[in-house]
MARMAR-914313 format. One line per 3 residues: number of its first residue (from 1); their letters; for each residue x, y, z of C-alpha. Coordinates in Angstrom, 1 decimal. Example, Ala and Ser with C-alpha at 12.3 -4.5 7.8 and 13.67 -1.06 7.14 Angstrom:
2
1 = as = 12.3:-4.5:7.8 ~ 13.7:-1.1:7.1 $
This chain:
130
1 = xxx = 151.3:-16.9:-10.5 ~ 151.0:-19.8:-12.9 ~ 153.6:-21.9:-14.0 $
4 = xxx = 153.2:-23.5:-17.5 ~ 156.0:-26.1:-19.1 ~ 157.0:-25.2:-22.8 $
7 = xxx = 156.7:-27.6:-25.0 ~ 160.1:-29.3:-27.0 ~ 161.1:-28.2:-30.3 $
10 = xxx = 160.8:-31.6:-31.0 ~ 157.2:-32.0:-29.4 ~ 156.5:-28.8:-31.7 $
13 = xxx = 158.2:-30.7:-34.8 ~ 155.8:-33.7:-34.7 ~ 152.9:-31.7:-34.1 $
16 = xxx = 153.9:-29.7:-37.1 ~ 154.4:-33.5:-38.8 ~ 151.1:-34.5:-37.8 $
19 = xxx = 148.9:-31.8:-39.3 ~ 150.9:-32.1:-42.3 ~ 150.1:-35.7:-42.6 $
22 = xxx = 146.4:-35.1:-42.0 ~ 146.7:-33.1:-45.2 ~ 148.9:-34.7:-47.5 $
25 = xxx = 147.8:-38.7:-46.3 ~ 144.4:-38.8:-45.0 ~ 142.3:-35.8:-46.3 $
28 = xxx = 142.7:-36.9:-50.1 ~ 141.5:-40.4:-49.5 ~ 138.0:-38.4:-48.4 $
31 = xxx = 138.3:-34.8:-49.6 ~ 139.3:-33.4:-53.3 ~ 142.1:-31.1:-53.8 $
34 = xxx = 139.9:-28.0:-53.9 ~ 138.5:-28.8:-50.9 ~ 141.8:-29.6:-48.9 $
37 = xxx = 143.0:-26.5:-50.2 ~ 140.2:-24.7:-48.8 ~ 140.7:-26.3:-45.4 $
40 = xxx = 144.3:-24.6:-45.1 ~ 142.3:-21.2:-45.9 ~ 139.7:-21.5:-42.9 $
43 = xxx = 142.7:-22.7:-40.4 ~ 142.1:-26.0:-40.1 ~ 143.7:-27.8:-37.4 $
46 = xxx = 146.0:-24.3:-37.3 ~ 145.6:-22.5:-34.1 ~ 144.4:-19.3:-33.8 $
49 = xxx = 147.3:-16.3:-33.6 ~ 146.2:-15.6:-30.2 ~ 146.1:-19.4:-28.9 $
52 = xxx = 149.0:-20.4:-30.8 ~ 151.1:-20.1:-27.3 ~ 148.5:-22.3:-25.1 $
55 = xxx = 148.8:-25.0:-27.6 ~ 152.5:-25.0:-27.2 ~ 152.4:-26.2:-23.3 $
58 = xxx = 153.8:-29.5:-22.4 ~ 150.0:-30.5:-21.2 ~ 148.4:-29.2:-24.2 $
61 = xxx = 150.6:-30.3:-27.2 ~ 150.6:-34.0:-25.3 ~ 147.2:-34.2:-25.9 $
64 = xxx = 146.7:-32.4:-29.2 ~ 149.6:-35.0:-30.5 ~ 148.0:-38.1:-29.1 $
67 = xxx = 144.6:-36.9:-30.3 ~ 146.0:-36.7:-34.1 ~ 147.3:-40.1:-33.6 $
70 = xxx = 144.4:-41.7:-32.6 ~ 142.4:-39.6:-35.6 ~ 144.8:-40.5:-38.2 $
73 = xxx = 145.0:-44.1:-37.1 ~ 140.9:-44.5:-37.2 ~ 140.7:-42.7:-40.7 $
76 = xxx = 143.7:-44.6:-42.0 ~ 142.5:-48.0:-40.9 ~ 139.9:-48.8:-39.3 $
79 = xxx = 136.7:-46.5:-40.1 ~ 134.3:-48.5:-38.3 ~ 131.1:-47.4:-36.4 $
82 = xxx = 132.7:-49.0:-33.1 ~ 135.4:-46.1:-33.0 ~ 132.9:-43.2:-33.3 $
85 = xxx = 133.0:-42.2:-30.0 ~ 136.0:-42.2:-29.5 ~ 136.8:-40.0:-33.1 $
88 = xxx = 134.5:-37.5:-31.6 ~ 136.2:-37.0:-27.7 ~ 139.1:-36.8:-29.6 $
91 = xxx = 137.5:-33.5:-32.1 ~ 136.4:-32.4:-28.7 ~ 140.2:-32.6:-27.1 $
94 = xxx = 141.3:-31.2:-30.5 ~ 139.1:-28.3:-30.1 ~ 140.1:-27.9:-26.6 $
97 = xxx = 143.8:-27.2:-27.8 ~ 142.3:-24.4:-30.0 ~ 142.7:-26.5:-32.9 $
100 = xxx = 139.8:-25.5:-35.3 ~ 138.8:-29.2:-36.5 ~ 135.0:-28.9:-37.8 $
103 = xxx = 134.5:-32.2:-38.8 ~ 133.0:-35.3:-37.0 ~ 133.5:-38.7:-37.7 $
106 = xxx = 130.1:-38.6:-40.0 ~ 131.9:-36.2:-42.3 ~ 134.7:-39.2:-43.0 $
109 = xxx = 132.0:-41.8:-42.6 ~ 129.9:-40.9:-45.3 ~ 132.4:-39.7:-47.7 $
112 = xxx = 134.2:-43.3:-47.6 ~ 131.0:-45.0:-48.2 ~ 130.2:-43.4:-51.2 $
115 = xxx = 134.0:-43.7:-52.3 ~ 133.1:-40.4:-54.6 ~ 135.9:-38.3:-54.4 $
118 = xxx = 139.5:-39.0:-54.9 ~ 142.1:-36.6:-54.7 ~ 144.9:-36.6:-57.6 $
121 = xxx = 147.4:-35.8:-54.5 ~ 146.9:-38.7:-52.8 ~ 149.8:-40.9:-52.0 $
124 = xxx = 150.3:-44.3:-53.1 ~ 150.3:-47.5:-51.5 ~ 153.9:-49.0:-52.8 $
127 = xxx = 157.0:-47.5:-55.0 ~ 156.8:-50.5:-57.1 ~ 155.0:-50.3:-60.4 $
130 = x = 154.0:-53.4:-61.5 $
C-alpha cells in the first residue's frame, strides 16, 4: 500500500493559473493565434484523462508548478543560449508530470530570432497610451 499526498485546491489553482499564462502571455510573443489555438486542441500542457490524478500529488504538482515558472521566466526574459539546458530538463520534468509539452527551447529560439509572428492576442506592456 502506497500512500500519496493530494495536492491543495490552491496548489491546483496556480497550476491552473500557470498554463493559462503560458497561453494568454508567452505563446503569442512566439506563436500566432491559429496556432495557439491549435495547441489547446492537441492537449498541450493539459494532462491526459487518465493521468490527470498523478499530476495532482503534492510531489508531482510541486514540480510541474516550479517547472512552468522556470519556463515562463526564460521565455519572458531571458531567452539566451546559456539557459538551454536548463529549458529542456525542465520539458523533460514537465513530461514527467504527464504534461504533453512538445516543444524544446529551439522551437522558442528560432521563432524569437526571426521576430515573424505576432499574435493579435498578445498582451501589452503598460495601460498607458501615450
Amino acid at each position: 500500500m502506497k500512500v500519496v499526498y493530494a495536492a491543495t485546491c490552491e496548489q491546483e489553482r496556480t497550476l491552473a493559473n500557470l498554463i493559462e499564462h503560458m497561453y494568454s502571455s508567452v505563446f503569442p510573443h512566439f506563436y500566432s493565434n491559429e496556432e495557439i489555438t491549435s495547441f489547446r486542441e492537441f492537449g498541450v500542457l493539459q494532462p491526459s484523462v487518465t493521468e490527470a490524478e498523478r499530476l495532482y500529488t503534492l510531489k508531482t504538482s510541486f514540480q510541474a508548478m516550479a517547472s512552468l515558472q522556470v519556463m515562463i521566466c526564460i521565455l519572458e526574459k531571458r531567452l539566451d543560449r546559456e539557459y538551454e539546458r536548463l529549458f529542456e530538463r525542465n520539458v523533460h520534468i514537465l513530461k514527467n508530470c504527464e504534461l504533453f509539452f512538445p516543444f524544446t527551447f529551439q522551437s522558442f529560439y528560432e521563432k524569437a530570432k526571426t521576430n515573424e509572428i505576432v499574435s493579435l492576442d498578445r498582451h501589452p506592456m503598460n495601460q498607458m497610451l501615450i
